[in-house]
C-alpha positions, 0 to 999 in steps of 0.5 A: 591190359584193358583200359579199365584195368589201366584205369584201376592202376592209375587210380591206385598212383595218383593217391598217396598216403601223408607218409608217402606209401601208395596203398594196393588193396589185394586178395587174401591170396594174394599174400604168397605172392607177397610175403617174399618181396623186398619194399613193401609192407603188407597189413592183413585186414581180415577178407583183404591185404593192403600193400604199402609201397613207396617206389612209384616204378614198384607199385605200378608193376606190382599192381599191374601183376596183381591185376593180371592174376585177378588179385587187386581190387579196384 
């Protein structure tokens, strides 16, 4: 993973929502990937989908995946 890479997962840990979800903003493409895992929500916002999850250790390797895949956006 690069350092900017690194970075962009890192921002997306340190930051969560009053309820407690940290907040992945993906691709549209990304959706097949997500629509079978258990844990997460994922909102369609039109061009992009927001994935809400709660479990830090699960953010983390569902971004760095995304991100491997070109699919978070930072």
């Amino acid at each position: 993973m690069t350092g900017t890479g690194r970075r962009c997962i890192e921002e997306i840990l340190r930051r969560k929502t009053p309820d407690g979800y940290y907040l992945l903003p993906c691709r549209q493409a990304a959706i097949n990937i997500l629509k079978d895992l258990d844990g997460i929500q994922v909102v369609d916002v039109g061009d992009k989908v927001v994935v809400l999850v709660k479990s830090r250790s699960l953010a983390r390797r569902l971004a760095s995946r995304l991100l491997a895949r070109d699919l978070l956006e930072c």
